[in-house]
N, C-alpha and C positions, 0 to 999 in steps of 0.2 A: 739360212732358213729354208725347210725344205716346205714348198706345197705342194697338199694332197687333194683331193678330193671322198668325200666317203663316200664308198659302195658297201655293199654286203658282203663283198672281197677284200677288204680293205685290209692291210699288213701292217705290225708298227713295230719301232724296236721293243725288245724283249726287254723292257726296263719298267722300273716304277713309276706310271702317268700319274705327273700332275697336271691337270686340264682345268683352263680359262675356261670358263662357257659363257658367252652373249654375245648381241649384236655388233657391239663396240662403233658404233657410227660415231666418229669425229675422233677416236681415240683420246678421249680429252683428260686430264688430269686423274679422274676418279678412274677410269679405264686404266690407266698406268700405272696407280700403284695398283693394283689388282692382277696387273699383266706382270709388273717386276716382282709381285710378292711368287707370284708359279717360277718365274726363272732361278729366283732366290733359292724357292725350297727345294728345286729339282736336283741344281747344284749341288746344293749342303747333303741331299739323300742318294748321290749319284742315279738320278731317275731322270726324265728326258720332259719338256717342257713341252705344253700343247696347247695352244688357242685355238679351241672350237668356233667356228662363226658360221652365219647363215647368209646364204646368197640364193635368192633376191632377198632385200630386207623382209622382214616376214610383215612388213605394214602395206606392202604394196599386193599381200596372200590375201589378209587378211582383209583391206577395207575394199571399196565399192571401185568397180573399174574409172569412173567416172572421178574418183578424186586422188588428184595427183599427189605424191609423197616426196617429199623432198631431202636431200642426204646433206649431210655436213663432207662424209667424204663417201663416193664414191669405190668400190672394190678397188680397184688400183693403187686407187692414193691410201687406200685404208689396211693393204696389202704393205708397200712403203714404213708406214707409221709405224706397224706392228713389227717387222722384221729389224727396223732402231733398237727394239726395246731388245732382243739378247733372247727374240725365242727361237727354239729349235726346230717346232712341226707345227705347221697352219694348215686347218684341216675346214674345209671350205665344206659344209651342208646343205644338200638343197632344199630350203623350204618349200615345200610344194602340197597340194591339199590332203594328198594323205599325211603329211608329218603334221598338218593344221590340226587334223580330226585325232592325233594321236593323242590317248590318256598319257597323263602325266605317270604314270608307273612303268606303262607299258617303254614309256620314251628312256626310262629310266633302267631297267633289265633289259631292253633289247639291243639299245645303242650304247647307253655308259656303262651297261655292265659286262655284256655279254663279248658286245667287238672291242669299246674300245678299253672295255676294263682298268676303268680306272681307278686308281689309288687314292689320290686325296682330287676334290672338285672346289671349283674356285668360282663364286660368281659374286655380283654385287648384290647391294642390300635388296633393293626392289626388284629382283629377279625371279620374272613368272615363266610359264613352259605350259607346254599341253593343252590340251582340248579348252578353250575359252580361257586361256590362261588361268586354269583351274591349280596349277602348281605354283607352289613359293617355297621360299627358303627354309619352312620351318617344315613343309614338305620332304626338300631333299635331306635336312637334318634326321629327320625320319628313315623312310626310303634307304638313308648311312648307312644307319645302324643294322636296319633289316638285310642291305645285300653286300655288307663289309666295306666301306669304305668314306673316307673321309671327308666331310664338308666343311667350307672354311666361307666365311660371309664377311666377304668387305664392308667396312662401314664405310659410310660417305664421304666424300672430302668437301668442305666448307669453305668458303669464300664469302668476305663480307655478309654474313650470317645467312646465304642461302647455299641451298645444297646443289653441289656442279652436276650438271645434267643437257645431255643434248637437245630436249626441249628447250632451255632454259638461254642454250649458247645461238639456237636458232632466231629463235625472239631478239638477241641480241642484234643479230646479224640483221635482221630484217627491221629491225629500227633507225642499223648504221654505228650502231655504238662498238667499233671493230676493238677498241682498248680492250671492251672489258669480256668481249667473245676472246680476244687472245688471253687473258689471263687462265681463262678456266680451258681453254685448251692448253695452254704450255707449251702455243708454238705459232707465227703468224700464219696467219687466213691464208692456206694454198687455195689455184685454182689451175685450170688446163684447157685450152678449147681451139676448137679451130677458125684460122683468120679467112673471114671471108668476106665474099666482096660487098664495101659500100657503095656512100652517093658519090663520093669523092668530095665532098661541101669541107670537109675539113682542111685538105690541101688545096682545094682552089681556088676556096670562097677565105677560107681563115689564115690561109697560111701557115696551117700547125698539122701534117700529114700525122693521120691515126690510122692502129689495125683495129679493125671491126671483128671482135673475137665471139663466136658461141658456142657455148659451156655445153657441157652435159646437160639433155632433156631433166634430169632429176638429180643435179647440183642446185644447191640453194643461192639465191644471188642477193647480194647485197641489197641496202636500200640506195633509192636513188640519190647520186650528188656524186660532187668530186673529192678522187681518193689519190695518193702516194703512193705508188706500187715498185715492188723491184719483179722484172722479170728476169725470165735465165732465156737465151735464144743461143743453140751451139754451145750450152754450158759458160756462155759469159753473161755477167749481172748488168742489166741493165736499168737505171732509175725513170721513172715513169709517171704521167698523170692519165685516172683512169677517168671517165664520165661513165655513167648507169644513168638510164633513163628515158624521158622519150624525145629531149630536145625541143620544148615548150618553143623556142624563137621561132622556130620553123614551121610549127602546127602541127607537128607528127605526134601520132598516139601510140605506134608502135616503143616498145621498153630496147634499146640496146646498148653494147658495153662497149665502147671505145677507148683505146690507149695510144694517147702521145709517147711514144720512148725520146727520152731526151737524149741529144747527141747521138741518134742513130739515122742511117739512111740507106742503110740497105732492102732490101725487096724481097719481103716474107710472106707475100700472099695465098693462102692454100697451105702455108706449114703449122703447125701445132704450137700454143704459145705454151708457156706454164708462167708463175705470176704470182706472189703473195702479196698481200694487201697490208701496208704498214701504219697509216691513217688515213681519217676522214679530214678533207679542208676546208670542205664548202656542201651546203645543201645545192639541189638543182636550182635554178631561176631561171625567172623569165626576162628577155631583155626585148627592147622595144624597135633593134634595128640592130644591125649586125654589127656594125662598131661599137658599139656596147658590148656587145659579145667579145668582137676582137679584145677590146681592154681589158676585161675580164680574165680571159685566156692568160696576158702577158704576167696580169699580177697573179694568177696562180705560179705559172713557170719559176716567177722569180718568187714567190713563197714558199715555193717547195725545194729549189734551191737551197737557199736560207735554211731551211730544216738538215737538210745533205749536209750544207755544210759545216752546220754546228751538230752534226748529229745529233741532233734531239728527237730521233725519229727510237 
């Protein structure tokens, strides 16, 4: 997959564009068939495959500096996801306050038509554009017709009778219910951050040495309690209990992410972790002295264990 960026320069094969167009935050389920239906048709029409997106998300343009926006994935990881699915050209847009302030026509003849001239356009059901999100679907179905080209409207995909949506996978996440945010993504909960330094209370006080990992400023984090993770460290899998939270025994108010890797003892501190979240085992608690805690600790180990080993993860 080749990425680009658009400028007013911008160059593309001389072929029939079929072009993705949205946010695509978490690439989740609804996002992929919408992304496989563009690689499908590019295919079948020898014409070349395009997922348009926008960086920075256009929520972080458009609401109040003062309120932070939270991602499912990340550009990077969002970069990764998209390039699985078989497309050819990822063209990265920069949202910025003129393209905010831009009419939805204007956005339409100057960018889909004029540079990136496109052939047939692809977006999902509730896809708006332009000045106050004055643009929708039955918009560019218009707009088709007027400047020759084709519009094609994903219907939703459904799950236990609600419709999959990155609001919807967020809420999940932020509840803790990691089952049902993997279903509607179609893939478990990545994450990546860098390990930095603790109190060291884990290895000297508990006996169960943890990296203290932090995420992306505007990755979304779980709720709090302990999780099953597999990490990758060097490209090897490693099985994992994660804590989120602020460590109530202790009295700390501060929220952080700690990971026991089982069976491992090498010294990753300052290196980059990556991590998917396979479940949740326990809410946080409070314990009234730290052998309580100690106990605690041992029966998740060997809880989680027990899951490894009957894979029922």
């Amino acid at each position: 997959m080749e990425i680009l960026r658009y400028s007013k320069n911008i160059t593309l094969p001389d072929k029939k564009r079929y072009i993705a167009l949205g946010v695509f935050d978490g690439v989740h389920l609804g996002h992929q068939k919408l992304i496989k239906k563009v690689v499908e048709k590019a295919k079948q029409n020898k014409g070349i495959s395009i997922v348009a997106t926008f960086e920075p998300h256009p929520d972080k343009v458009i609401t109040s500096a003062q309120q932070r926006i939270f991602l499912l994935t990340p550009q990077n990881e969002k970069i990764k996801l998209i390039q699985n699915l078989g497309v050819e050209i990822l063209l990265i847009v920069n949202f910025n306050k003129a393209l905010r302030k831009m009419s939805p026509e204007y956005f339409i003849q100057k960018i889909l038509v004029n540079k990136l001239k496109v052939h047939e356009l692809f977006v999902g059901f509730n896809f708006k554009f332009g000045f106050q999100g004055r643009g929708n679907v039955e918009y560019l179905k218009e707009m088709g017709n007027k400047y020759n080209f084709r519009t094609t409207i994903i219907r939703p995909v459904i799950s236990n009778h609600t419709i999959i949506s990155s609001t919807k996978i967020k809420e999940f996440i932020q509840q803790g219910d990691i089952l049902q945010a993997k279903k509607f993504l179609g893939y478990n909960l990545m994450f990546s951050g860098k390990i930095i330094q603790g109190k060291g209370r884990g290895k000297d006080l508990l006996n169960v040495a943890t990296a203290n990992v932090r995420l992306p400023r505007d990755k979304i984090n779980p709720a709090n309690g302990v999780y099953l993770v597999i990490t990758n460290i060097k490209n090897y899998k490693y099985y994992g209990l994660m804590n989120v939270g602020t460590r109530p025994t202790f009295n700390e108010v501060n929220r952080t992410i700690e990971i026991h890797i089982l069976d491992f003892n090498q010294d990753i501190y300052k290196q980059d972790l990556s991590f998917v979240i396979i479940k949740k085992i326990r809410e946080e608690k409070y314990f009234s002295n730290v052998d309580l805690l100690k106990e605690q600790i041992k029966k998740d180990i060997a809880y989680a264990r027990k899951l490894i080993a009957k894979k029922a993860i």
